[in-house]
VMD Tcl script that builds the backbone (N, CA, C; Angstrom):
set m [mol new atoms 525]
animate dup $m
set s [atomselect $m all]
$s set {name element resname resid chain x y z} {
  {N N UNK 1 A -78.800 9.720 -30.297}
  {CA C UNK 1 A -79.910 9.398 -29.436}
  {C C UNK 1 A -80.196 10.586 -28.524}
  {N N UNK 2 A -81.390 11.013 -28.707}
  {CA C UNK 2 A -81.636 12.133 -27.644}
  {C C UNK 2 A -81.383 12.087 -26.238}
  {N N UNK 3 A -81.427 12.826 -25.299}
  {CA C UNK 3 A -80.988 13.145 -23.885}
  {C C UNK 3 A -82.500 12.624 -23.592}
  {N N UNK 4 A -82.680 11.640 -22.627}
  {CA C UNK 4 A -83.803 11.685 -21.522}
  {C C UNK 4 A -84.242 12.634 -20.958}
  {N N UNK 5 A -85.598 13.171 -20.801}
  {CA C UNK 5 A -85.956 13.927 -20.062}
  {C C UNK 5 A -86.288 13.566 -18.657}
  {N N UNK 6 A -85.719 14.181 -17.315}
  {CA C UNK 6 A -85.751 14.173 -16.148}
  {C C UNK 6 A -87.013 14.552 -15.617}
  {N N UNK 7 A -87.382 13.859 -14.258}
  {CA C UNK 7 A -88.188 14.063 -13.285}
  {C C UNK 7 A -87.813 14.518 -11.961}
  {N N UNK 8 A -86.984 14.081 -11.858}
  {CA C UNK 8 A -86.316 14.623 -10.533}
  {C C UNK 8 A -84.845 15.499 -10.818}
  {N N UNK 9 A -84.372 16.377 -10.116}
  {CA C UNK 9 A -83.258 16.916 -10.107}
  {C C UNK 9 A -82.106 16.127 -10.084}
  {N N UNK 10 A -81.624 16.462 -11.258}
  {CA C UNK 10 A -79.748 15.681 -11.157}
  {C C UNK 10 A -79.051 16.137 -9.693}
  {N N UNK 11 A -78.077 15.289 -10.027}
  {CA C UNK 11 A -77.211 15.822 -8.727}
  {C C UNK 11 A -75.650 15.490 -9.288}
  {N N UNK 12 A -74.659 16.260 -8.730}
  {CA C UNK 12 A -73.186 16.367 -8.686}
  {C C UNK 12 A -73.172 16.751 -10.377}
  {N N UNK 13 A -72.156 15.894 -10.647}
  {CA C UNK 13 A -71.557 15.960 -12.610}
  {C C UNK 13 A -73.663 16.571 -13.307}
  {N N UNK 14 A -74.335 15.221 -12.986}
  {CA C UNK 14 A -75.442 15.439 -13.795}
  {C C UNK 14 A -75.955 16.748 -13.744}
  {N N UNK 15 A -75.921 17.792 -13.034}
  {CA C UNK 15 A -76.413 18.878 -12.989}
  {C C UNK 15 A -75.760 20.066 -14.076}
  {N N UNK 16 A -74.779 19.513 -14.766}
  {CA C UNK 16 A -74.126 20.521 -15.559}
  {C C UNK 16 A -74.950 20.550 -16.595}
  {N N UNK 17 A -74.950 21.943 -17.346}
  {CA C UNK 17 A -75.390 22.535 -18.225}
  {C C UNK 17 A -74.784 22.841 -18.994}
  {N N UNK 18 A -74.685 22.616 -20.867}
  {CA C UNK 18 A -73.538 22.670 -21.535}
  {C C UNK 18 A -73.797 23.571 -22.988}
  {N N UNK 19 A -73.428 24.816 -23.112}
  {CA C UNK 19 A -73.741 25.561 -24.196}
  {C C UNK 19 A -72.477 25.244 -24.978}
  {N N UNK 20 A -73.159 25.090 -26.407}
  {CA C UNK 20 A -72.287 25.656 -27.599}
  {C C UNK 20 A -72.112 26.402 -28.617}
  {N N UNK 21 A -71.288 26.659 -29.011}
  {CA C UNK 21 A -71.423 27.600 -29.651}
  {C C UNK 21 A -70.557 27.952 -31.269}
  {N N UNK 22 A -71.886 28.381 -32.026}
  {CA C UNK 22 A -71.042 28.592 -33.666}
  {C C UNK 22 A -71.140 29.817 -33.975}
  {N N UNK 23 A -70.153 30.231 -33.793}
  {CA C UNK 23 A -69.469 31.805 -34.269}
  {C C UNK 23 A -69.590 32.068 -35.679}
  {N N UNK 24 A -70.754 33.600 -35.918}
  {CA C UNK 24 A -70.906 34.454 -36.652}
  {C C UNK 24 A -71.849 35.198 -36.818}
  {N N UNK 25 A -72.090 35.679 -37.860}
  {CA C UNK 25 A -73.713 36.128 -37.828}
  {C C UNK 25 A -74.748 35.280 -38.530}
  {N N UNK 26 A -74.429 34.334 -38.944}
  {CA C UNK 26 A -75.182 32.840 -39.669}
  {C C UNK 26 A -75.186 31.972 -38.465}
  {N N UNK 27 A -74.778 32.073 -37.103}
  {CA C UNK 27 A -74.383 31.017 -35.809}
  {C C UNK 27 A -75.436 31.414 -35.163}
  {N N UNK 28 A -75.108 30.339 -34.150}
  {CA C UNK 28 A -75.895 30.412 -32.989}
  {C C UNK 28 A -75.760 30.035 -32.231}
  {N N UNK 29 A -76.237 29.522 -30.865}
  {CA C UNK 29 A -76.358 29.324 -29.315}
  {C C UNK 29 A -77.596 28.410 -28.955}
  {N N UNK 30 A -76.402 27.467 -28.530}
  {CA C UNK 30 A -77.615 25.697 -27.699}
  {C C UNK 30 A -77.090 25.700 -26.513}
  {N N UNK 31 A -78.010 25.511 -25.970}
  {CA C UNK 31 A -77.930 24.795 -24.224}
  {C C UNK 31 A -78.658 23.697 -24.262}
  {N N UNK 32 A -77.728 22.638 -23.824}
  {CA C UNK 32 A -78.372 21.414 -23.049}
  {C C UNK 32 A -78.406 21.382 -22.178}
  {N N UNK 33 A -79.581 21.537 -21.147}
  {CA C UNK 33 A -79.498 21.337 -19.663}
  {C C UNK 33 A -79.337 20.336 -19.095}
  {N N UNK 34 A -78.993 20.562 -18.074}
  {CA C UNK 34 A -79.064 18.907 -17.634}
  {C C UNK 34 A -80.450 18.452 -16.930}
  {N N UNK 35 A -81.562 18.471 -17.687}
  {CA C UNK 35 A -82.626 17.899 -17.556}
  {C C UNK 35 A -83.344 17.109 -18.953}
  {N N UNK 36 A -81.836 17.495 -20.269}
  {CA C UNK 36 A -82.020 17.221 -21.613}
  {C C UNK 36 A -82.938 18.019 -22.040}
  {N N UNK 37 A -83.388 18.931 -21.619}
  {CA C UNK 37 A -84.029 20.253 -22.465}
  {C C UNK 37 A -82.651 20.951 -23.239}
  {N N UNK 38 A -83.427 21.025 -24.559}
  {CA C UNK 38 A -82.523 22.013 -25.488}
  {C C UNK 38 A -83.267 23.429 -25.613}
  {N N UNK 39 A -82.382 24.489 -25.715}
  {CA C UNK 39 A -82.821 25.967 -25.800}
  {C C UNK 39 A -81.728 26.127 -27.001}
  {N N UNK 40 A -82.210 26.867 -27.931}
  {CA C UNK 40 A -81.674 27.643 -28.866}
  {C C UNK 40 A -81.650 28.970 -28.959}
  {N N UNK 41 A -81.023 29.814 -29.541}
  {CA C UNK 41 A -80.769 31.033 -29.948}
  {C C UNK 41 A -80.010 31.375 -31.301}
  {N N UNK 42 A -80.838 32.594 -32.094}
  {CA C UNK 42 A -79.834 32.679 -33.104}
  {C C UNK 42 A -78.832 33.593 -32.683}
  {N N UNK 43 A -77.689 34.079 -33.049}
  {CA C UNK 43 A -76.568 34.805 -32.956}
  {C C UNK 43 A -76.857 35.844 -32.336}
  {N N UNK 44 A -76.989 36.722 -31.265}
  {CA C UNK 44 A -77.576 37.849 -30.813}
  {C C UNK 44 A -76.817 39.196 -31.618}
  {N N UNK 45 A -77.429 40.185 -32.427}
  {CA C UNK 45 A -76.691 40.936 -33.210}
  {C C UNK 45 A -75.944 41.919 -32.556}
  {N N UNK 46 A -76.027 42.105 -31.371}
  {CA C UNK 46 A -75.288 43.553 -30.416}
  {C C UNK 46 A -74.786 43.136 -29.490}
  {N N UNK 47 A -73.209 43.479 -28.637}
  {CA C UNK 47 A -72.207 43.213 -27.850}
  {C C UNK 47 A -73.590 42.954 -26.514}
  {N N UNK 48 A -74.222 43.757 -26.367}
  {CA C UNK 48 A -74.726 44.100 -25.093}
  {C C UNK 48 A -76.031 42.725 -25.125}
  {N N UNK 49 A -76.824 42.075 -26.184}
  {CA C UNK 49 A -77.605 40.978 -26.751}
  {C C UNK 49 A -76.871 39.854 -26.081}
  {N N UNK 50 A -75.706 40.095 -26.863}
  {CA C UNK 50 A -74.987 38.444 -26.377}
  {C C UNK 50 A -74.490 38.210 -25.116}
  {N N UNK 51 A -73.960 39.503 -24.544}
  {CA C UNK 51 A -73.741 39.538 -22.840}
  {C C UNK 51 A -74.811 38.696 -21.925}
  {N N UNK 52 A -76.297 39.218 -22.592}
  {CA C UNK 52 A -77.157 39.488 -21.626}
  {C C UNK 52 A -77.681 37.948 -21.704}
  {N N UNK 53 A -77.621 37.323 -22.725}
  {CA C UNK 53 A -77.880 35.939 -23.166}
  {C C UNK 53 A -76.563 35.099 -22.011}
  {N N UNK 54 A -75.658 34.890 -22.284}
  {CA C UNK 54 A -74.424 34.695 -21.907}
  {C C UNK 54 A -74.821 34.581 -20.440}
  {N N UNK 55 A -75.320 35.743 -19.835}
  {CA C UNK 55 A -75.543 35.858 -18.352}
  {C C UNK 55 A -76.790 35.301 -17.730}
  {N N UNK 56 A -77.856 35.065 -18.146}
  {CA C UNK 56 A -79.138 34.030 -18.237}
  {C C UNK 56 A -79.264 33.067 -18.513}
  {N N UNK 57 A -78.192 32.023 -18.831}
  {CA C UNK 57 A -77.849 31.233 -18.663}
  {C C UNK 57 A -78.024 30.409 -17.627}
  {N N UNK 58 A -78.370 28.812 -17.580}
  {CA C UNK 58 A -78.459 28.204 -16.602}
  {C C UNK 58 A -77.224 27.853 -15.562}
  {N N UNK 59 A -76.921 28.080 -14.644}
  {CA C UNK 59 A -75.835 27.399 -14.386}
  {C C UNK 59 A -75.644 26.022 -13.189}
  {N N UNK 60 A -74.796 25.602 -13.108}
  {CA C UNK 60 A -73.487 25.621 -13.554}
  {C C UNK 60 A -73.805 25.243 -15.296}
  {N N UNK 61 A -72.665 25.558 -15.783}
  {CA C UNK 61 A -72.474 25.358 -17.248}
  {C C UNK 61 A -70.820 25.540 -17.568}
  {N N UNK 62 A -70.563 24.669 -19.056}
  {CA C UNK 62 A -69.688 24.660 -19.473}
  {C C UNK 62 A -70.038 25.092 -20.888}
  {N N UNK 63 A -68.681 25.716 -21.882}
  {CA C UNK 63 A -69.217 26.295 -22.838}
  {C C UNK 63 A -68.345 26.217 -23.865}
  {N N UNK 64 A -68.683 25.737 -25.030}
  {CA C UNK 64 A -67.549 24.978 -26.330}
  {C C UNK 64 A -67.752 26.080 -27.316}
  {N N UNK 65 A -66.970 26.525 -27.856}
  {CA C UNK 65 A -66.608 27.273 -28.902}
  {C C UNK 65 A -66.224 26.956 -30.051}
  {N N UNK 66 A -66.751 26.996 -31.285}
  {CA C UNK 66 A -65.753 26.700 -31.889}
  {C C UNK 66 A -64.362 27.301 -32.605}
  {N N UNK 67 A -63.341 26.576 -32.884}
  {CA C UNK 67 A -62.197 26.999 -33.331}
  {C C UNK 67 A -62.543 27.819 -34.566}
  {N N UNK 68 A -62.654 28.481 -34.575}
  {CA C UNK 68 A -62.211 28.877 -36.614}
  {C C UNK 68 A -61.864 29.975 -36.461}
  {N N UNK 69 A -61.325 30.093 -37.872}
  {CA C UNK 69 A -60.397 31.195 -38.501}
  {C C UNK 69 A -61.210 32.043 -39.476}
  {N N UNK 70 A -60.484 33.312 -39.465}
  {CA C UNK 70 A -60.954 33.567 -41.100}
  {C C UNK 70 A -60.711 33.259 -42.504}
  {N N UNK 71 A -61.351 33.619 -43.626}
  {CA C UNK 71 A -60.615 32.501 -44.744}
  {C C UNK 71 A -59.758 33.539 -45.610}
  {N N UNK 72 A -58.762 33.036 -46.090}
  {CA C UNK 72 A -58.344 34.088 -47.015}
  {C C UNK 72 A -59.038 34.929 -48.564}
  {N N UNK 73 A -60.233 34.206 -48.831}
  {CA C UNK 73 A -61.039 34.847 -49.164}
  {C C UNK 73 A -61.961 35.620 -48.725}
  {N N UNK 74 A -61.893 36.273 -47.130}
  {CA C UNK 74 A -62.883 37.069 -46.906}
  {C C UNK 74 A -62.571 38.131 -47.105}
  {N N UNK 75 A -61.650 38.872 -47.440}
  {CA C UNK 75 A -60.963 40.273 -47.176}
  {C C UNK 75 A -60.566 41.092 -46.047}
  {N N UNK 76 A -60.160 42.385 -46.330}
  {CA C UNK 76 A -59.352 42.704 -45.132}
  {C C UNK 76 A -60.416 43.064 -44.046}
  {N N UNK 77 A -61.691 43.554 -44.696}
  {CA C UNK 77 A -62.638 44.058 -43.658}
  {C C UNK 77 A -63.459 42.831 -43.114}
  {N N UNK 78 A -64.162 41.836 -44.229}
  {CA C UNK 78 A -64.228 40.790 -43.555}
  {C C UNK 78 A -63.881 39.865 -42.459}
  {N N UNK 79 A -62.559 39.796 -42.591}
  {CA C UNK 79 A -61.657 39.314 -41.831}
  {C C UNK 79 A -61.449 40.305 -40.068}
  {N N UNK 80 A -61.721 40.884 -40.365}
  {CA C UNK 80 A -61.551 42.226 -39.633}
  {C C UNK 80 A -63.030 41.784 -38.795}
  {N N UNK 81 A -64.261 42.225 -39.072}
  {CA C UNK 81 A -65.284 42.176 -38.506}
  {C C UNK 81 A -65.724 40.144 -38.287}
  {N N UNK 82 A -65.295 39.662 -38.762}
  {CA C UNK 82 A -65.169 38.319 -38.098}
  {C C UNK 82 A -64.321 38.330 -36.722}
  {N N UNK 83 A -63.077 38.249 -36.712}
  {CA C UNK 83 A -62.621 38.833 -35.610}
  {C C UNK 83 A -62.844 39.496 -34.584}
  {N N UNK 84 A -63.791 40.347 -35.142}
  {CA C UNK 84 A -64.100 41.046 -33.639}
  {C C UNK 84 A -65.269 40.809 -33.403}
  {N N UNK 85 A -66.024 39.965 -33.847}
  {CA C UNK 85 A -67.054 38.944 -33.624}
  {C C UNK 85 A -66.812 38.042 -32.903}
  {N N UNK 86 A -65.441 37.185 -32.872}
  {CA C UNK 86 A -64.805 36.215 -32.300}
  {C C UNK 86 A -64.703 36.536 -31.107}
  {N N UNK 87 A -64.163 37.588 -30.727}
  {CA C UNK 87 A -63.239 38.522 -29.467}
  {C C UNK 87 A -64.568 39.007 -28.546}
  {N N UNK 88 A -65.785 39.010 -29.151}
  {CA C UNK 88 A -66.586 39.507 -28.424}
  {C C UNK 88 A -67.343 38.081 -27.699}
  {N N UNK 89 A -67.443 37.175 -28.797}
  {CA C UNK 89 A -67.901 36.113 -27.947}
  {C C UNK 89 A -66.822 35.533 -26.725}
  {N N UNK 90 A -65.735 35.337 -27.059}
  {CA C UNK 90 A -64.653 35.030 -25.533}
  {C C UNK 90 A -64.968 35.881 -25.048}
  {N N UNK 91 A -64.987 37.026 -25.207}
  {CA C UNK 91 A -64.906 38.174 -24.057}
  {C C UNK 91 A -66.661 37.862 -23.192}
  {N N UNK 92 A -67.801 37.760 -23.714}
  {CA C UNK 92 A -69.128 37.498 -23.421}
  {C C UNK 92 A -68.732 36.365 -22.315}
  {N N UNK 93 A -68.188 34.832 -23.268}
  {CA C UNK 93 A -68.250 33.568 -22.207}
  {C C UNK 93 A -67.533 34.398 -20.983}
  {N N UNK 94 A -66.477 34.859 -20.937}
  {CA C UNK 94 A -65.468 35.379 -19.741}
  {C C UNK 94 A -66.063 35.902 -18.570}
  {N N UNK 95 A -67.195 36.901 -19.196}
  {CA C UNK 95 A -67.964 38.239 -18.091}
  {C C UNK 95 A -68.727 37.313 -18.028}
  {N N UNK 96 A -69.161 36.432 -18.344}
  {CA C UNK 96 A -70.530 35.632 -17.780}
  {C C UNK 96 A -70.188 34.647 -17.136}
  {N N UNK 97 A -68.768 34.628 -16.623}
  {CA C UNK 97 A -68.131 33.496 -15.713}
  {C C UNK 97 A -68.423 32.023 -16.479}
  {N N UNK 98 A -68.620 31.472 -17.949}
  {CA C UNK 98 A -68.837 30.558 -18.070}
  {C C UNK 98 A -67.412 29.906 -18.452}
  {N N UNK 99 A -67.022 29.128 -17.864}
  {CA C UNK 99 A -65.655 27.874 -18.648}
  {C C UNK 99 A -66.010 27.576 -20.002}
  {N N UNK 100 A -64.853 27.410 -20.660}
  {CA C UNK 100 A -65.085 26.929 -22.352}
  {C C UNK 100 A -63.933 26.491 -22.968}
  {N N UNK 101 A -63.789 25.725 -23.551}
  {CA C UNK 101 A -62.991 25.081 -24.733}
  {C C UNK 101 A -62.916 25.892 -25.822}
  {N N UNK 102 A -62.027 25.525 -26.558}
  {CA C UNK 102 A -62.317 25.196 -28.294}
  {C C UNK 102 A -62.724 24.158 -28.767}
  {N N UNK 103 A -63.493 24.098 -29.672}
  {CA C UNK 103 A -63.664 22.579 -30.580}
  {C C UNK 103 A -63.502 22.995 -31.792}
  {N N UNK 104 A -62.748 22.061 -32.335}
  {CA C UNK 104 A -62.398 22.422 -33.907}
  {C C UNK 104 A -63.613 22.003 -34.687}
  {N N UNK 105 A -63.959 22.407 -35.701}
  {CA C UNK 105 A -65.042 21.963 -36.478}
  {C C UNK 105 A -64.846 20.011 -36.692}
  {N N UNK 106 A -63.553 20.112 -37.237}
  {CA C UNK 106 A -62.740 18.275 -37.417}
  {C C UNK 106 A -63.147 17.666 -36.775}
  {N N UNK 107 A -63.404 17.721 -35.359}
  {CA C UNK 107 A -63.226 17.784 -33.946}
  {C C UNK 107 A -64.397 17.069 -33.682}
  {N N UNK 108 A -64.999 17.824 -33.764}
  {CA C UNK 108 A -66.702 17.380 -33.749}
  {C C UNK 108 A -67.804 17.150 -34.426}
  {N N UNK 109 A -67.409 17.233 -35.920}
  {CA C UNK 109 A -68.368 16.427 -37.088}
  {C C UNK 109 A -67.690 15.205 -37.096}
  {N N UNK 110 A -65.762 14.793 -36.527}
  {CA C UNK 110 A -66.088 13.624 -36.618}
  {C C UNK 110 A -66.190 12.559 -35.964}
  {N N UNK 111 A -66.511 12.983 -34.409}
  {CA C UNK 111 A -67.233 12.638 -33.682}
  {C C UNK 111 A -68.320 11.948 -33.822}
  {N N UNK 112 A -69.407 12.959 -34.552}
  {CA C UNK 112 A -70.465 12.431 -34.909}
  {C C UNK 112 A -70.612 11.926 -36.328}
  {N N UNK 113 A -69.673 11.027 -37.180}
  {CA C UNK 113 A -69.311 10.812 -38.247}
  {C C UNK 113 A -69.633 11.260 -39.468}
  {N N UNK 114 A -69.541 12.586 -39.430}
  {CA C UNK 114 A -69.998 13.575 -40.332}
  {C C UNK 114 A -69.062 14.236 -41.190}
  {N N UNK 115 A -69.183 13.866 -42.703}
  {CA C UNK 115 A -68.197 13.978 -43.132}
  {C C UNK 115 A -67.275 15.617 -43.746}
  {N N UNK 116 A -66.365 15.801 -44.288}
  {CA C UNK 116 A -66.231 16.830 -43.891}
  {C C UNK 116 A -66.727 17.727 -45.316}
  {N N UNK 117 A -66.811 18.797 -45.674}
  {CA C UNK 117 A -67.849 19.379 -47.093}
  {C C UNK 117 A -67.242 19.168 -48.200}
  {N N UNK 118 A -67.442 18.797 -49.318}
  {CA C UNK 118 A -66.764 18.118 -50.633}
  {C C UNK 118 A -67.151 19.232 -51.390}
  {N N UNK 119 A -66.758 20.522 -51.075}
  {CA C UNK 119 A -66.953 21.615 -52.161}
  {C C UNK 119 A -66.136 21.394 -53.772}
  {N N UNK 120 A -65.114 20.652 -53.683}
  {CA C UNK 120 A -64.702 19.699 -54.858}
  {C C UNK 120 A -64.975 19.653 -55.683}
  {N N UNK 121 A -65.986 18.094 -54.669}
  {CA C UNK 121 A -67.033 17.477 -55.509}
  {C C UNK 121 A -68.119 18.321 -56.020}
  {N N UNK 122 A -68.460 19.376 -55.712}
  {CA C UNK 122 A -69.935 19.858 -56.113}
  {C C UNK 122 A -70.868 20.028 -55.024}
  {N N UNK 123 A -70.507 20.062 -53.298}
  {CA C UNK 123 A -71.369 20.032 -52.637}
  {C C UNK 123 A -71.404 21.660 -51.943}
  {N N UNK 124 A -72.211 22.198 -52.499}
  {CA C UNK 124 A -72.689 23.781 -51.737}
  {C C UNK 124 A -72.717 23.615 -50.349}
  {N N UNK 125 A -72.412 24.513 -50.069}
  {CA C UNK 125 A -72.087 25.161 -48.166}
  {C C UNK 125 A -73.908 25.103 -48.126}
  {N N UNK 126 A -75.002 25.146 -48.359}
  {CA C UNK 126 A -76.013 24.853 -47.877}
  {C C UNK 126 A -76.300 22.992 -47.891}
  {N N UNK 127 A -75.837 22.555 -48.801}
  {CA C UNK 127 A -75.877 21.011 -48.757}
  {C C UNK 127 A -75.432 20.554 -47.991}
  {N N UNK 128 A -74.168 21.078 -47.417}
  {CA C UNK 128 A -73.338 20.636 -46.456}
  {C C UNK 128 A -74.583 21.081 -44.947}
  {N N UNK 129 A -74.664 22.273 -44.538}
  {CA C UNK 129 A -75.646 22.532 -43.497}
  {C C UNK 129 A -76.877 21.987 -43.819}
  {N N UNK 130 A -77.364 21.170 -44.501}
  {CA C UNK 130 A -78.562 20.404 -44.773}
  {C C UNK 130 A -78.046 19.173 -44.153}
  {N N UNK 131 A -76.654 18.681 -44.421}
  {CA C UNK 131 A -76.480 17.405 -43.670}
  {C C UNK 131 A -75.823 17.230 -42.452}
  {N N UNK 132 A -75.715 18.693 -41.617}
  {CA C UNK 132 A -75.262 18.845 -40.600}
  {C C UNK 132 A -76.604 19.182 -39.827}
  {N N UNK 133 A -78.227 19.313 -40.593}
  {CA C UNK 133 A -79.075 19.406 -39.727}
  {C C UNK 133 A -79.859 18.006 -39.445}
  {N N UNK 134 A -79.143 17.663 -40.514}
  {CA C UNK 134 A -79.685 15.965 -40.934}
  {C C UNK 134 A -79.068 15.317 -39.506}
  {N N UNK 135 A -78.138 15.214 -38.819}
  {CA C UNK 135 A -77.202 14.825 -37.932}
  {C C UNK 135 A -78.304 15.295 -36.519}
  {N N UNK 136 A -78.053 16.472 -36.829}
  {CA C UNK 136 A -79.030 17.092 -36.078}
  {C C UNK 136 A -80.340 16.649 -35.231}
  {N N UNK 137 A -81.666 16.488 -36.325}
  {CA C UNK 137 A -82.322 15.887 -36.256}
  {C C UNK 137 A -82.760 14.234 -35.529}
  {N N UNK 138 A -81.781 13.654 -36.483}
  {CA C UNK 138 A -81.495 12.216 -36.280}
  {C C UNK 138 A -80.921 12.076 -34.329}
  {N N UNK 139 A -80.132 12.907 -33.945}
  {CA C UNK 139 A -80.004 13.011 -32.278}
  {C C UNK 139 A -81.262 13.875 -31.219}
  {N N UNK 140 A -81.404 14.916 -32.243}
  {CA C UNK 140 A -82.994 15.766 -31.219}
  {C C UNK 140 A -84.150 15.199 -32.200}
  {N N UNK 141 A -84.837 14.426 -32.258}
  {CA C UNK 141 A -85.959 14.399 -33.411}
  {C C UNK 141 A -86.832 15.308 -32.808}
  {N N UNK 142 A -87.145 15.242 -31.066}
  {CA C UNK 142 A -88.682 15.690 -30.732}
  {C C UNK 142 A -88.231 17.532 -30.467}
  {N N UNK 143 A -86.784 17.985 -30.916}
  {CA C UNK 143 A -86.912 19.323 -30.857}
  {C C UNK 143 A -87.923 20.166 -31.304}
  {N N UNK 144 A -88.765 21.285 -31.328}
  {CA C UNK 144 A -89.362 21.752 -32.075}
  {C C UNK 144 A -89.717 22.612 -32.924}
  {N N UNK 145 A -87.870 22.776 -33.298}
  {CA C UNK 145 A -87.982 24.010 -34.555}
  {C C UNK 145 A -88.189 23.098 -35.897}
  {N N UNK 146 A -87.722 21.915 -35.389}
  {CA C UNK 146 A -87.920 20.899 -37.110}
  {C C UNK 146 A -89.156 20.987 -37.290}
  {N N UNK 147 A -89.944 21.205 -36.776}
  {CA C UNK 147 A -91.347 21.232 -36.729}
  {C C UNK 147 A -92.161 22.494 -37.419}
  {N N UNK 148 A -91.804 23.409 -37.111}
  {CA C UNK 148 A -91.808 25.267 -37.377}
  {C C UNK 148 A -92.011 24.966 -39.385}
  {N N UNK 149 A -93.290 25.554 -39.864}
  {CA C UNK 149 A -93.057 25.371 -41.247}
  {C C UNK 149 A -91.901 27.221 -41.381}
  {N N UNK 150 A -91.356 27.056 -42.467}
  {CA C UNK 150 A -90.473 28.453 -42.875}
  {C C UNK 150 A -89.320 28.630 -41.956}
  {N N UNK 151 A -88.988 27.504 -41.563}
  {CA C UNK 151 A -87.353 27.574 -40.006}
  {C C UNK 151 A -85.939 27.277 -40.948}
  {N N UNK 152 A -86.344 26.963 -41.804}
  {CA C UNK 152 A -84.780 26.229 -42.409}
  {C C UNK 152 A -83.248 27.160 -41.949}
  {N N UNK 153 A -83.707 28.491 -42.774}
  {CA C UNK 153 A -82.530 29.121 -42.122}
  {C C UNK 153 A -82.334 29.155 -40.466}
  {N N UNK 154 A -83.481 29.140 -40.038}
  {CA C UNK 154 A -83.027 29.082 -38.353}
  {C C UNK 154 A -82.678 27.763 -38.037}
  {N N UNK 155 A -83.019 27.119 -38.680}
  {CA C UNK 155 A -82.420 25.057 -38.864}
  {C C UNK 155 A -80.957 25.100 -38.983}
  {N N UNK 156 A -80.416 25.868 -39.850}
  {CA C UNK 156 A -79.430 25.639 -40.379}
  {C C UNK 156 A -78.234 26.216 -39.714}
  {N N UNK 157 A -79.084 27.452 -39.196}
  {CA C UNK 157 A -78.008 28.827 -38.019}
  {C C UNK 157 A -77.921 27.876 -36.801}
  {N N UNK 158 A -78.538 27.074 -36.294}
  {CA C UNK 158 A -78.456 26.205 -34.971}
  {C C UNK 158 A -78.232 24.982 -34.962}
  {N N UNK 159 A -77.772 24.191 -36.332}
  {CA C UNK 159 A -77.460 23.136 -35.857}
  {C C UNK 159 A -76.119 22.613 -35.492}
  {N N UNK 160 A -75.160 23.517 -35.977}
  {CA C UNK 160 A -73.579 23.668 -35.705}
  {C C UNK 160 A -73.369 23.520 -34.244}
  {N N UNK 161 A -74.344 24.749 -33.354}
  {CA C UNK 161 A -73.988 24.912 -31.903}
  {C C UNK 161 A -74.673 23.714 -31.681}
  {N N UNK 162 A -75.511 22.888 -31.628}
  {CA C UNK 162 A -76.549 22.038 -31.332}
  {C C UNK 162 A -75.574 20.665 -31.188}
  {N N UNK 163 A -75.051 20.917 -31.997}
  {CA C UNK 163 A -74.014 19.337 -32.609}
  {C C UNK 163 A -72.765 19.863 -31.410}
  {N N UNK 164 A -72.361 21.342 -31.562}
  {CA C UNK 164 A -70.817 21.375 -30.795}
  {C C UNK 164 A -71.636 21.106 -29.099}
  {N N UNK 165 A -72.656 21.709 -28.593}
  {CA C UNK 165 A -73.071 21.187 -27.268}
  {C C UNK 165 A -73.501 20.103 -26.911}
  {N N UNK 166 A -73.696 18.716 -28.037}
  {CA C UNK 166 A -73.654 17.616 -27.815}
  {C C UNK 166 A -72.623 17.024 -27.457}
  {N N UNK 167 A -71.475 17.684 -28.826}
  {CA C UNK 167 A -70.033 17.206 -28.573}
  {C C UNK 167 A -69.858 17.265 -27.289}
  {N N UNK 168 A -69.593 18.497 -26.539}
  {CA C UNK 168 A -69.080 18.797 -25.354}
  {C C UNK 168 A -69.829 18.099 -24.364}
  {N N UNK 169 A -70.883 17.411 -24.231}
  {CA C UNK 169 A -71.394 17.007 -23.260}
  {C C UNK 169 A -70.688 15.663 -23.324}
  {N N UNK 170 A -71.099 15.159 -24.534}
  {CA C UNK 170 A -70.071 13.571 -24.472}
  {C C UNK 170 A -69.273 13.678 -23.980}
  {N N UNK 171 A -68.139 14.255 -24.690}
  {CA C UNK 171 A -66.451 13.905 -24.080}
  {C C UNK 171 A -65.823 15.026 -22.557}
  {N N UNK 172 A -67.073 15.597 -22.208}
  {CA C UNK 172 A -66.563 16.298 -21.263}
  {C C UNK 172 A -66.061 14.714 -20.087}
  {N N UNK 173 A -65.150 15.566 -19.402}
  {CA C UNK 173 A -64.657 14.491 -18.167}
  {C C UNK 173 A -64.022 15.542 -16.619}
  {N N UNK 174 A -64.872 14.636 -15.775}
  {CA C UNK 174 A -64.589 15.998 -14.313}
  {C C UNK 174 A -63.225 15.848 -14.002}
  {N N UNK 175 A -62.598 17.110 -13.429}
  {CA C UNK 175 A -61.140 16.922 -13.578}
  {C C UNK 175 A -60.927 16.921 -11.732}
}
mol reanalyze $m
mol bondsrecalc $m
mol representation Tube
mol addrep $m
């Protein structure tokens, strides 16, 4: 169910602002404000891009990451430049003073009862992000990249963070 849109200014907890985030160069960057406006971004390609994003940010904010690894099929350089893809986004949330978690992928598709990819069975890593935009959708309908004719790949690069900054808004709890 989508976030209500506000008329008046939140106050205390309601005022938080909650980015998430899916690590790579296929990822991207959601903010939910706390006025239930969503902002997207695709992956910013340069250390100094994602800083500057990172730091324009609304705040206060909290900021979910997700967990992952590299796979043992990516290779040594793969593996290598994933990594320091990884290292640059902690290092970004850090200088931009934003707080953040991990969320495991597990974590938060099954949350939103989304099951996990049946490459197995026959289901392609785009089938799978077809039904992770499907999820998507079904919680933001009135967003308006679903709307955009020729967005799919930008559909598909944002709905990971879209879903992990929902996650995090649910189960966040003030400590």
């Amino acid at each position: 169910m989508p976030v209500p849109k506000r008329t008046t200014p939140p106050s205390s907890y309601d005022s938080l602002n909650f980015v998430g985030v899916d690590p790579g160069k296929q990822g991207g960057v959601v903010v939910i404000d706390c006025f239930g406006g969503v902002q997207w971004y695709l992956m910013p390609e340069t250390p100094t891009d994602l800083l500057n994003l990172f730091l324009d940010l609304p705040k206060p904010i909290r900021g979910a990451l997700e967990l992952v690894r590299s796979m043992p099929n990516d290779g040594a350089a793969g593996a290598f430049t994933f990594g320091e893809g990884y290292g640059r986004l902690q290092m970004a949330l850090a200088a931009a003073q934003i707080p953040y978690e991990f969320i495991t992928p597990r974590g938060w598709q099954k949350h939103f009862k989304v099951q996990p990819r049946q490459g197995k069975k026959g289901e392609t890593h785009s089938q799978f992000k077809d039904r992770l935009r499907g999820t998507s959708q079904r919680l933001f309908p009135e967003l308006e990249l679903w709307s955009i004719p020729k967005t799919l790949g930008k559909q598909r690069a944002i709905c990971d963070a879209l879903l992990i900054a929902q996650y995090a808004k649910e189960t966040y709890t003030k400590v």
